[in-house]
ROMARKE-597946 format. One line per field, with one value per residue (C-alpha): residue in one letter; x, y, z. Coordinates in nm, 2 decimals, decimal comma. Layout:
res (A_...)
xx (X_...)
yy (Y_...)
zz (Z_...)
END
This chain:
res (X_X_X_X_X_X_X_X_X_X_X_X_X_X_X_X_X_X_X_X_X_X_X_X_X_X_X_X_X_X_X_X_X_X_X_X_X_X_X_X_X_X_X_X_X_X_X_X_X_X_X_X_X_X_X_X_X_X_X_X_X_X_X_X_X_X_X_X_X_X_X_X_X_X_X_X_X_X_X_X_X_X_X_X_X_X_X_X_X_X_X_X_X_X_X_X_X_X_X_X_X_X_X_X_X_X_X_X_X_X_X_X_X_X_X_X_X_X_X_X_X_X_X_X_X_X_X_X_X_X_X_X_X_X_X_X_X_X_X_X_X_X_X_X_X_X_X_X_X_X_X_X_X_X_X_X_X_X_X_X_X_X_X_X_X_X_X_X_X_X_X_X_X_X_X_X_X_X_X_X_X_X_X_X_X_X_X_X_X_X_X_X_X_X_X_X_X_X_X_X_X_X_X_X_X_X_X_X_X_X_X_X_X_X_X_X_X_X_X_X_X_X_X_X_X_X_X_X_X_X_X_X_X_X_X_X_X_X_X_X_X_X_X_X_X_X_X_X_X_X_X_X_X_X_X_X_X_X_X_X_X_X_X_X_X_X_X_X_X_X_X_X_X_X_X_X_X_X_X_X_X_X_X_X_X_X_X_X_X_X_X_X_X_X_X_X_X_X_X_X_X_X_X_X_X_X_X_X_X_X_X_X_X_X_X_X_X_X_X_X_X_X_X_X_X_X_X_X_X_X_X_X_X_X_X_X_X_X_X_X_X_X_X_X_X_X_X_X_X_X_X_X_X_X_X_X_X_X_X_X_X_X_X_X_X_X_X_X_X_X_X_X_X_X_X_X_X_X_X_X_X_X_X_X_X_X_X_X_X_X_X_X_X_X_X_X_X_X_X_X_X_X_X_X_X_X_X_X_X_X_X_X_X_X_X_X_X_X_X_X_X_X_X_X_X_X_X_X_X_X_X_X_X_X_X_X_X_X_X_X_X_X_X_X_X_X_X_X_X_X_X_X_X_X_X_X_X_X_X_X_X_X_X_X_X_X_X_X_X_X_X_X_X_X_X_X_X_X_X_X_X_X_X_X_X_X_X_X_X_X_X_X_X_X_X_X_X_X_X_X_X_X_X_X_X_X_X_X_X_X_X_X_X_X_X_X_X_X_X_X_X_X_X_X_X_X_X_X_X_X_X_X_X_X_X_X_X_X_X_X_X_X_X_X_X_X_X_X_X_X_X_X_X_X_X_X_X_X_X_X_X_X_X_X_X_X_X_X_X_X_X_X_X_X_X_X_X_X_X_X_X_X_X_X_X_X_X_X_X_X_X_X_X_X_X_X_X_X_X_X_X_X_X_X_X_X_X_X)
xx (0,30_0,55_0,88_0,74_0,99_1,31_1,39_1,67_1,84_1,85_1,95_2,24_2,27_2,58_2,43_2,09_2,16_2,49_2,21_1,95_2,22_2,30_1,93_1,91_2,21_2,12_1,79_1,99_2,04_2,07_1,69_1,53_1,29_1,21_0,83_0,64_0,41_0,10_-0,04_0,22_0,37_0,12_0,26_0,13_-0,14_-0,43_-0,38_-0,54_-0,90_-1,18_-1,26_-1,57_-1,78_-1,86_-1,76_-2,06_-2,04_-2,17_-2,22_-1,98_-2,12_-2,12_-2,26_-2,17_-2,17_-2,12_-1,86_-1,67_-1,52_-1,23_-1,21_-1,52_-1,34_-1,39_-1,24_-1,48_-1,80_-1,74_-1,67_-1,96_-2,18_-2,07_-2,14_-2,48_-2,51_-2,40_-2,66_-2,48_-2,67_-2,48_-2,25_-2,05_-1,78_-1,55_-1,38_-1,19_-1,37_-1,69_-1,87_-1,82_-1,53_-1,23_-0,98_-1,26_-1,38_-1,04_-0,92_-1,19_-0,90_-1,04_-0,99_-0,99_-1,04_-0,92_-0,68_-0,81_-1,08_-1,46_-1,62_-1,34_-1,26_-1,60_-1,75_-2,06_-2,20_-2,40_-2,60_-2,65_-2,76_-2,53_-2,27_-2,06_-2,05_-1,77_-1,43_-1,22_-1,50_-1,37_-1,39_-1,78_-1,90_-1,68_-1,77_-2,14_-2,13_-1,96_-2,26_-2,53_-2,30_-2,34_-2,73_-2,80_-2,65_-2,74_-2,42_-2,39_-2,69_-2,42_-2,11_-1,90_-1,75_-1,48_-1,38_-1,04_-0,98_-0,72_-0,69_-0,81_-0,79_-0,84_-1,08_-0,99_-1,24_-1,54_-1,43_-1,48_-1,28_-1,32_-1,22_-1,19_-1,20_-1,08_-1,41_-1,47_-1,68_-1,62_-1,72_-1,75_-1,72_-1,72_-1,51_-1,30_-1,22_-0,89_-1,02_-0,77_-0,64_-0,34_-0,25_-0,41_-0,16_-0,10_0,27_0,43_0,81_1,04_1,09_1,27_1,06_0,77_0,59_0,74_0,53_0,28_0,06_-0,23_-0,14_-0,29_-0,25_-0,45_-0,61_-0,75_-0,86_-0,98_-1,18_-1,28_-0,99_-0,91_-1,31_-1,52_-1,51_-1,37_-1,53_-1,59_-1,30_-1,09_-1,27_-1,08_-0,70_-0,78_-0,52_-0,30_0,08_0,03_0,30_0,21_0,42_0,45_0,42_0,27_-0,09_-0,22_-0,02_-0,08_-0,46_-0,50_-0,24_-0,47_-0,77_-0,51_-0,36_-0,67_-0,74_-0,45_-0,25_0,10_0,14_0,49_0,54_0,81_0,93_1,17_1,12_0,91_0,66_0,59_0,24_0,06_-0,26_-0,56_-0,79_-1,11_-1,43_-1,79_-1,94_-2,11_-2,49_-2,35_-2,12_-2,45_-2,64_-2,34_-2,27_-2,43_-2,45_-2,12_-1,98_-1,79_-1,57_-1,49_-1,36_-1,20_-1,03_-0,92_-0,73_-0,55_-0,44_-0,29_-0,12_0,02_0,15_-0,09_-0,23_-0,55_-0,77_-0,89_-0,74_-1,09_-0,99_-0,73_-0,54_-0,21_-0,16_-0,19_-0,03_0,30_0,27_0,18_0,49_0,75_0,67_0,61_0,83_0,83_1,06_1,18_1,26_1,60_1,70_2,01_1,94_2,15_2,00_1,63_1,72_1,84_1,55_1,35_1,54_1,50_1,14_1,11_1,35_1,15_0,78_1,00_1,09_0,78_0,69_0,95_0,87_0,49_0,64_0,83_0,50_0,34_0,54_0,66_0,94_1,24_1,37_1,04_1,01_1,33_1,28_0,96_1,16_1,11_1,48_1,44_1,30_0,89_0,91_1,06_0,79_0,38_0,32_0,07_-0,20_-0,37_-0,45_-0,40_-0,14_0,17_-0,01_-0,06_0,37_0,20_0,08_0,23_0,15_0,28_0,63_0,82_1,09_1,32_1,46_1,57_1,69_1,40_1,32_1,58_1,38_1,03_1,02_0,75_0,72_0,75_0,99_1,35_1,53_1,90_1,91_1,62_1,30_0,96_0,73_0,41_0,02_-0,02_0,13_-0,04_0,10_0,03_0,29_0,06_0,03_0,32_0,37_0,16_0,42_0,39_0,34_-0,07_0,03_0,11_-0,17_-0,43_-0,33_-0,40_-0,21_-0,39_-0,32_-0,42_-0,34_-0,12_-0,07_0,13_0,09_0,07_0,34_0,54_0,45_0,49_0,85_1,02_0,78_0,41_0,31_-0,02_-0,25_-0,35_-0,24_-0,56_-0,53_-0,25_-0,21_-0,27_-0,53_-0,84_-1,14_-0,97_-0,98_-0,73_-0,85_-0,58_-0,31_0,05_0,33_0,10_0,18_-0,14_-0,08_-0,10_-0,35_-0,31_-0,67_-0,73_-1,10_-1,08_-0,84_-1,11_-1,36_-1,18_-1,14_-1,50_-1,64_-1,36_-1,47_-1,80_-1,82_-1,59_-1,76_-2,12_-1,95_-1,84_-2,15_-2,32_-2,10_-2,12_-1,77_-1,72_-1,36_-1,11_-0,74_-0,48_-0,22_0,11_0,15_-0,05_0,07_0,47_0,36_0,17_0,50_0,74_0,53_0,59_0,95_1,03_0,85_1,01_1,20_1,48_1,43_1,69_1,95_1,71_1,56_1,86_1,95_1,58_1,51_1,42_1,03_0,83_0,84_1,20_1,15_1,33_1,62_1,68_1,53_1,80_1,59_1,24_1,17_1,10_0,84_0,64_0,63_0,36_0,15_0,35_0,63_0,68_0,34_0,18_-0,04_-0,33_-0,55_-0,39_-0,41_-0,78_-0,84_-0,68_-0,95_-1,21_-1,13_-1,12_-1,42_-1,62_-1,44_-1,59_-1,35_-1,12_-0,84_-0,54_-0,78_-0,83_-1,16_-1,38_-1,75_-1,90_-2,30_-2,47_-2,59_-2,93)
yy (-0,52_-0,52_-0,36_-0,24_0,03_-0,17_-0,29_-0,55_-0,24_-0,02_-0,32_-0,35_-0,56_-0,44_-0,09_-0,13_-0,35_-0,09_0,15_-0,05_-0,09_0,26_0,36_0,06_0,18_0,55_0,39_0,13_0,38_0,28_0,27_0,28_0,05_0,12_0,24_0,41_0,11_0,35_0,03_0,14_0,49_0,71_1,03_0,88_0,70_0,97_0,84_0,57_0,74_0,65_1,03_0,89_0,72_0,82_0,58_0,53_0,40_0,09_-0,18_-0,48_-0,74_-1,10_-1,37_-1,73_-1,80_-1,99_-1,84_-1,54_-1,38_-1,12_-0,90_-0,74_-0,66_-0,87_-1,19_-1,14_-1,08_-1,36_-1,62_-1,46_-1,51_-1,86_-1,94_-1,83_-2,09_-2,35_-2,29_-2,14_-1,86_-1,71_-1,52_-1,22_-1,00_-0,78_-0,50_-0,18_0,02_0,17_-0,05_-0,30_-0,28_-0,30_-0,15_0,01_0,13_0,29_0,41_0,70_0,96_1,17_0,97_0,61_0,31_-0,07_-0,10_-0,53_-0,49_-0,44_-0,78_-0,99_-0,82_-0,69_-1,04_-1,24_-1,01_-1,35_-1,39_-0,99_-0,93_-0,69_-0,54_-0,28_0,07_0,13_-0,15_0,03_0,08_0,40_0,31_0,39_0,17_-0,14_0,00_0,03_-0,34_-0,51_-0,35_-0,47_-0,82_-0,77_-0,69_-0,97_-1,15_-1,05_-1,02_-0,63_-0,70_-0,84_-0,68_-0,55_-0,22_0,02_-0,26_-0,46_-0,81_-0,80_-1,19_-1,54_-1,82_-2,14_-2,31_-2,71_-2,75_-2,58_-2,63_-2,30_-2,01_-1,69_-1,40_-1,05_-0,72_-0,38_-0,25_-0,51_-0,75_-1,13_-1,34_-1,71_-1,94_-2,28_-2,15_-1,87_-1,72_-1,48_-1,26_-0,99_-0,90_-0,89_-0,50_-0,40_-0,22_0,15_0,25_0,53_0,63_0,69_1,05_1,21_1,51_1,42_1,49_1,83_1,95_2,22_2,21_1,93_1,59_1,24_0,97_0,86_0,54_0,83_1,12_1,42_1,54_1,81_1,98_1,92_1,96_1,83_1,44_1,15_1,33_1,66_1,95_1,99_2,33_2,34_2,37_2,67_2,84_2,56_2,41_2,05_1,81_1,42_1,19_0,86_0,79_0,43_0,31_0,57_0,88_0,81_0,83_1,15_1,38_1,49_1,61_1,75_1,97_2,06_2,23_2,33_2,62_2,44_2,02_1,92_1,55_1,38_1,07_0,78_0,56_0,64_0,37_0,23_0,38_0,19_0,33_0,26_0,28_0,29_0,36_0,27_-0,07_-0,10_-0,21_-0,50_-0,60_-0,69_-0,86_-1,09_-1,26_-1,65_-1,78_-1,91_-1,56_-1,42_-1,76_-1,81_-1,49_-1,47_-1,82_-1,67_-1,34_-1,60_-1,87_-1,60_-1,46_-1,85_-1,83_-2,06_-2,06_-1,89_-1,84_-1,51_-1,25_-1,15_-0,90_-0,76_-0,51_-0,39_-0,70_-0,97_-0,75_-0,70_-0,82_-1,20_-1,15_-1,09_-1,32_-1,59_-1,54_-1,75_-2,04_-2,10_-2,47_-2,58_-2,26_-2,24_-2,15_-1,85_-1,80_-1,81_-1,54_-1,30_-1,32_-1,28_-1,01_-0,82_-0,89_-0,72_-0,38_-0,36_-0,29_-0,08_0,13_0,18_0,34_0,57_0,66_0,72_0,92_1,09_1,20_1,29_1,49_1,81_1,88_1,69_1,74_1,64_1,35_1,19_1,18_1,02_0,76_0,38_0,23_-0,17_-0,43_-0,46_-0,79_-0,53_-0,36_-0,37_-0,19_0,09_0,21_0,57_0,77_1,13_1,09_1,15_1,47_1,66_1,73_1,95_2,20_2,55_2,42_2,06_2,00_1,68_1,62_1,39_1,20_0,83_0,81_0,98_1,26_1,40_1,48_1,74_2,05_2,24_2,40_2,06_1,86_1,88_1,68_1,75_2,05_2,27_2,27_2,28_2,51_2,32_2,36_2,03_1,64_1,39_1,01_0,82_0,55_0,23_-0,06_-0,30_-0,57_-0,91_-1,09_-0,96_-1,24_-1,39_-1,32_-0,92_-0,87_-1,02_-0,75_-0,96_-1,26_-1,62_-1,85_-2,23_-2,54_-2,55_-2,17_-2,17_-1,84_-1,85_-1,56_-1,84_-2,15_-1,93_-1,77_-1,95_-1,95_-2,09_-2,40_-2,56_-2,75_-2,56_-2,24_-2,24_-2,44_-2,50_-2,77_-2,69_-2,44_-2,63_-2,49_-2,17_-2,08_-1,86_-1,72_-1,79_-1,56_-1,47_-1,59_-1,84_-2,17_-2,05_-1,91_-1,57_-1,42_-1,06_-1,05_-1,08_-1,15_-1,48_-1,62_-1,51_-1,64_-1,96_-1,94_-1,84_-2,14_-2,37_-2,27_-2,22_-2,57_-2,74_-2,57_-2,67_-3,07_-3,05_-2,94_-3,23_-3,47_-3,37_-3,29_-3,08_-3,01_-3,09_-3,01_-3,05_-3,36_-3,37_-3,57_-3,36_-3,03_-3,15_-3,31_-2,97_-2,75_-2,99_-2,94_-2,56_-2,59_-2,80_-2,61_-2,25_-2,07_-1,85_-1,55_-1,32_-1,36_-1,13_-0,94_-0,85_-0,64_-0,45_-0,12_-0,19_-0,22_-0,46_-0,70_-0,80_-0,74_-0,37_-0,49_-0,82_-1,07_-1,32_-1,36_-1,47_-1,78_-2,08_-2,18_-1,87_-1,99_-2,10_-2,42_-2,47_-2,24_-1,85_-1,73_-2,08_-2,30_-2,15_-2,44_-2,70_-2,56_-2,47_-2,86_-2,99_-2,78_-2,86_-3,25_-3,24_-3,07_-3,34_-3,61_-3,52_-3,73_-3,44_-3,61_-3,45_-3,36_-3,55_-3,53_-3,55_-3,61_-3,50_-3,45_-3,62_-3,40_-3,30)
zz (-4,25_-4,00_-4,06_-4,40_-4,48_-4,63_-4,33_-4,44_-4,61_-4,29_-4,06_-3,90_-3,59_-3,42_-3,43_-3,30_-3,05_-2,94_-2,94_-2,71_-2,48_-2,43_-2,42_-2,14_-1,96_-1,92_-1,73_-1,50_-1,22_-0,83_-0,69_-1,00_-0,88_-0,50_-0,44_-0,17_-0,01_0,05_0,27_0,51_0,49_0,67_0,55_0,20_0,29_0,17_-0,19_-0,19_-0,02_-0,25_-0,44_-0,57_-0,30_0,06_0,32_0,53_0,84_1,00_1,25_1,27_1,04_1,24_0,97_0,84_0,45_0,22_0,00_0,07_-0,24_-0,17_-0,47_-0,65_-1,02_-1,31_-1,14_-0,82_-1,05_-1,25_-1,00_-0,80_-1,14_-1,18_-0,81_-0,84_-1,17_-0,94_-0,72_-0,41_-0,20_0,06_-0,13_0,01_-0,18_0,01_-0,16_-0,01_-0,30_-0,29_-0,53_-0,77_-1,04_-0,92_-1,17_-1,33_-1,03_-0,92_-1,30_-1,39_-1,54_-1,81_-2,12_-2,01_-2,21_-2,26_-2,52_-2,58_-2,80_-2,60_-2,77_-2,61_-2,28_-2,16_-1,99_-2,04_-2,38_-2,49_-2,16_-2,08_-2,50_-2,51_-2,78_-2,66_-2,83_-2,92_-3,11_-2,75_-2,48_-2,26_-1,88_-1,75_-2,06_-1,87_-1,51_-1,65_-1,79_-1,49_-1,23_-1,43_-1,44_-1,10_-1,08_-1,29_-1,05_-0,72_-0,62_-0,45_-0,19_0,10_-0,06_0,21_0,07_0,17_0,36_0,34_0,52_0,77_0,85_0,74_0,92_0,87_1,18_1,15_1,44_1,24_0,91_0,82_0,76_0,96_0,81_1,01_0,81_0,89_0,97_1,29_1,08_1,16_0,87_0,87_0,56_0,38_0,04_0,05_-0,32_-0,36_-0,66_-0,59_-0,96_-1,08_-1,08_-0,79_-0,61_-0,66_-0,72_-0,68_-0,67_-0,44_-0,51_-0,23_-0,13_-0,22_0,08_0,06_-0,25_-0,18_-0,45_-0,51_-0,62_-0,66_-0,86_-1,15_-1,01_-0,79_-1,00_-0,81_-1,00_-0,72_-0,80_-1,20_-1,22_-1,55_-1,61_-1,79_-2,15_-2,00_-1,99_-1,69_-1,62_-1,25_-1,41_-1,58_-1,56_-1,37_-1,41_-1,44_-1,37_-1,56_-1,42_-1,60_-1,99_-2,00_-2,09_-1,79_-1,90_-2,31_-2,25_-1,98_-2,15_-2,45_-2,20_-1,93_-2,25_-2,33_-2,01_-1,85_-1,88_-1,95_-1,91_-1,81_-1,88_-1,72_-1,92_-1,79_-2,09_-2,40_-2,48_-2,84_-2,91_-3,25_-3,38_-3,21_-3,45_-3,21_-3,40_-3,31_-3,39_-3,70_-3,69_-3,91_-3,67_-3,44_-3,71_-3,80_-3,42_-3,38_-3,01_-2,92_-3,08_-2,81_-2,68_-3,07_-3,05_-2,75_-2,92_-3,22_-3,02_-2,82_-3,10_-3,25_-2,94_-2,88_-3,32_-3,41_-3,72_-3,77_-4,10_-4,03_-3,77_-3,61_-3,41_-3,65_-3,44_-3,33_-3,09_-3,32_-3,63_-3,41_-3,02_-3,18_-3,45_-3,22_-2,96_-3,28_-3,54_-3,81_-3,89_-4,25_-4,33_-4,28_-4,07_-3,82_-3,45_-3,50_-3,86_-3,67_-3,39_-3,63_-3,81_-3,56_-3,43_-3,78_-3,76_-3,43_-3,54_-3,84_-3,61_-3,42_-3,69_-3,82_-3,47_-3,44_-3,73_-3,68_-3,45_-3,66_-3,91_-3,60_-3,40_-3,54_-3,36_-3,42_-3,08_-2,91_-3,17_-3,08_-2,72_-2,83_-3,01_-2,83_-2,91_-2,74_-2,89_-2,92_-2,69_-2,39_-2,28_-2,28_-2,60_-2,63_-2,84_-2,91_-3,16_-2,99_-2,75_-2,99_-3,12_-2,84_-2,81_-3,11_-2,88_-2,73_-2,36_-2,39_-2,31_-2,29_-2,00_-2,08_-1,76_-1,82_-1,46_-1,33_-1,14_-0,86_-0,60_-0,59_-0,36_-0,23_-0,56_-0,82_-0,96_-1,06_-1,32_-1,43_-1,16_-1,33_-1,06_-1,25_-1,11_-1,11_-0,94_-0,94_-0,98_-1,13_-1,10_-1,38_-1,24_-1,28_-1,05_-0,91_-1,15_-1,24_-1,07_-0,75_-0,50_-0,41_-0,04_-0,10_-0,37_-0,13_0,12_0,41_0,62_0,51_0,78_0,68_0,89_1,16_1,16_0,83_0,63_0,28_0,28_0,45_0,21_-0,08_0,05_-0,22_-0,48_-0,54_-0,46_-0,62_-0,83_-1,13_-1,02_-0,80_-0,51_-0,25_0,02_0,36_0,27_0,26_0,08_-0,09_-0,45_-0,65_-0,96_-1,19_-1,27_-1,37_-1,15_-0,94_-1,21_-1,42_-1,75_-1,92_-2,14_-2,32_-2,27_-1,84_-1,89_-2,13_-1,81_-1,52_-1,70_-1,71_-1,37_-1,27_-1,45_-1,27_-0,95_-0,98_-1,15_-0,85_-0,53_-0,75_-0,75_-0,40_-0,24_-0,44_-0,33_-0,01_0,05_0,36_0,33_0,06_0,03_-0,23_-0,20_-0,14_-0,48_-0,68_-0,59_-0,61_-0,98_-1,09_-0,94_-1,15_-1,45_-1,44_-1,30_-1,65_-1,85_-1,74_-2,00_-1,89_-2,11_-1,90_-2,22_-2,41_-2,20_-1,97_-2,29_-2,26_-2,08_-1,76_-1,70_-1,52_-1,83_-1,69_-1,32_-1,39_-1,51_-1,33_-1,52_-1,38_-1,02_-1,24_-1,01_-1,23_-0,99_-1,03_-1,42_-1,64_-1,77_-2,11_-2,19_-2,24_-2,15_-2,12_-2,33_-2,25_-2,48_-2,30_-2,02_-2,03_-2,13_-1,77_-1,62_-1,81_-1,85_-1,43_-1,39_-1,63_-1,46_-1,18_-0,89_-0,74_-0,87_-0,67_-0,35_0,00_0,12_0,42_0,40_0,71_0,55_0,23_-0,02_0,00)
END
């Protein structure tokens, strides 16, 4: 149980929360947060080359479509999947990766898994018979499970891979919009779907020097694996005898330190802030498991994760795992009768220092060096940061050739020969970058990677400037005929578990486009009305949080310190995370209505 070590005896709010602050302080440091764009800095452009498929060239493609999905991860595949349902034919994905997968595609780092359990986050297990092998599937398991998604599908046949789109453009003459692509193709469409993901941007730090380094270095959403050699379960046979330099200690680092240290000859790990790392607990799935499920299984499921992410009551925790034991707890704490305000937050505030302390002190059993173990140590409140799980991450300080480098401001600069924190240079063979993606909340118009220019020339970039602007987090006016799968920071809501929400959003717009073309609609577009009464919805509903987590250490849970500039219009349907129930009703009540309510329409054809 959370905080099960006589928490109420060892709590004393002044002290912890003096001690957060100073652990938050030492991390508040000028530039903390500025990033290398790798779309646009040449001399850094190289990491982001696809290590694991050839680009092959080819001819210009020139076609008209029906539906043009940008974006071939889970989002892409399932709207692709539900298009197909709805009868549409002329479908074609573009993706700047080789293949279908997206994240799963890009993240193949030795040791790779999904920390939401497989039976809720891999899609569609009902209609592919599948069960997935494992409670945590590692990373070709998903990849493996999202191409025959795919297959079943028939959705790779006129992907467009390698290949990013450089402009779309709205044609108000044709009704159509033409989209041009980096590789000269010029592709013409009725519905244009943005299925671009939500942490699909690599980041890496501004590190002065960096360019400077002599040795090989990458980051992890681009393993070279020609160098480190082996594979994501085989040993790292190419750093025999190598200096290896991990940069980065969230869900990345945690899971490719224990094969690095295998391999290597000595693993430096560079820490900023140390995440709070619950047991996994990952185990293969029991035959009975199988032999239990009834058709309908896996939404149930999926339903009974997420009431108890939203603190509502459940009779039995299915998935029974570190995110609804603690992540749910803090987020919901609960509310004795007759309680104060004041009375509530402290409670809820020794709720969330006792799950801490059971972590640091997991830690502690763990580690056997105090030293090591205290760097180790998370000290902010569970709420602050995306918590982790793994089960042989916090062992591996254990070893002769594992060392921990403690720098909460981050690292000084690198030189030819490797990185230097508090004036020491580490002398390294190699860097590895395990510095994760820019945040959720980076804007549609950046995350799609390309300028969207609806009517009368206006860029999204330019509608959006002062936050989004929709209906259902999925639409916006003067963009006829385009699609957003759902997301965070675009008025949808949030989901712990990414699939359950693109799912959603795969059956909204497969089930709309299949209504439209029925109807006959040629072009529809969002009112003025509608879109100003969704926006207002989300604007009322915004909670500002910053009271809290200003006092956290800076991550990209509170914009890296600033949770003051959150925008209330880039909030959610319901408050805090959203109301994901309520909001999966609206789309689900509009789609069985069946009138567009909120869209103007032109019929220019009957349905056939």
């Amino acid at each position: 149980m959370p905080g099960s070590h006589e928490t109420a005896a060892n709590y004393d709010p002044e002290v912890v929360r003096a001690k957060y602050l100073a652990e938050r302080d030492k991390r508040l440091v000028p530039g903390r947060a500025d990033i290398r764009d790798l779309r646009t800095d040449a001399q850094l452009a190289h990491y982001r080359d696809d290590p694991f498929t050839p680009v092959i060239e080819r001819d210009p493609v020139a076609d008209e479509v029906d539906v043009v999905i940008v974006g071939g991860g889970i989002a892409g595949i399932l709207a692709g999947a539900r298009l197909r349902k709805a009868g549409i034919e002329r479908i074609r994905i573009i993706d700047q990766a080789g293949g279908i997968g997206g994240t799963w595609y890009w993240n193949r780092y030795p040791g790779v898994m999904c920390d939401i359990e497989s039976y809720i986050y891999l899609p569609m297990l009902e209609e592919l018979d599948y069960i997935p092998t494992r409670r945590y599937a590692y990373g070709e398991e998903i990849l493996g499970h999202l191409r025959a998604v795919a297959d079943r599908f028939d959705l790779e046949a006129d992907a467009l891979f390698h290949t990013g789109v450089t402009r779309a453009e709205w044609d108000e003459d044709a009704a159509r919009w033409r989209i041009r692509t980096d590789r000269g193709d010029e592709v013409t469409c009725r519905w244009y779907v943005l299925a671009v993901g939500i942490l699909n941007l690599m980041k890496l730090p501004a590190i002065e020097g960096m360019e400077d380094f002599a040795g090989r270095s990458f980051h992890t959403a681009r393993w070279d694996y020609e160098y480190t050699g082996g594979g994501t379960h085989e040993p790292l046979a190419g750093l025999e005898g190598k200096v290896v330099a991990l940069v980065g200690t969230g869900a990345t680092g945690i899971q490719c330190l224990p094969p690095l240290a295998e391999s290597a000859k000595h693993v430096f790990v560079f820490q900023r802030t140390p995440s709070a790392i619950g047991e996994r607990g990952n185990r293969p799935t029991e035959p009975e498991f199988a032999a239990a499920i009834e058709p309908g299984w896996q939404r149930a499921r999926m339903d009974n994760f997420q009431a108890i992410m939203l603190g509502r009551p459940a009779e039995v925790d299915l998935v029974d795992d570190g995110w609804t034991h603690h992540y749910a707890a803090v987020h919901h704490p609960p509310r004795a009768e007759g309680m104060t305000t004041g009375e509530y937050l402290r409670s809820a505030e020794e709720l969330d220092y006792g799950i801490m302390e059971d972590h640091r002190h997991r830690v502690e059993q763990l580690v056997t060096d105090p030293a090591t173990a205290e760097i180790l140590k998370p000290y902010y409140r569970y709420l602050c940061k995306r918590p982790c799980f793994h089960d042989e991450y916090l062992q591996a300080f254990n070893r002769p050739n594992v060392t921990l480098i403690d720098c909460p401001s981050g690292i000084e600069r690198i030189t030819e020969k490797g990185p230097v924190v508090d004036g020491k240079r580490y002398e390294v063979d190699c860097i590895i970058y395990g510095t994760g993606f820019e945040p959720e909340l980076t804007p549609l118009f950046r995350r799609a990677g390309h300028e969207i220019v609806g009517r009368g020339g206006v860029t999204l970039a330019e509608k959006w400037a002062d936050g989004a602007a929709s209906l259902f987090g999925m639409m916006s006016r003067g963009f006829p005929n385009l699609f957003v799968m759902p997301a965070p920071g675009q008025q949808a809501v949030v989901t712990v578990n990414y699939t359950q929400l693109a799912v959603l959003g795969a059956e909204f717009v497969g089930g709309a486009i299949g209504l439209l073309e029925q109807h006959g609609v040629e072009v529809f577009d969002v009112s003025a009305e509608a879109e100003q009464a969704w926006t207002q919805k989300i604007v009322s509903s915004f909670v500002d949080g910053s009271a809290v987590m200003s006092a956290c250490t800076p991550s990209r849970i509170n914009n890296e310190g600033h949770p003051e500039t959150m925008n209330p219009r880039n909030g959610n349907y319901g408050r805090g995370m959203g109301d994901w129930f309520a909001y999966r009703e609206v789309l689900e009540q509009w789609l069985e209505a069946g009138s567009f309510e909120g869209l103007e329409l032109e019929v220019r054809s009957k349905a056939s």
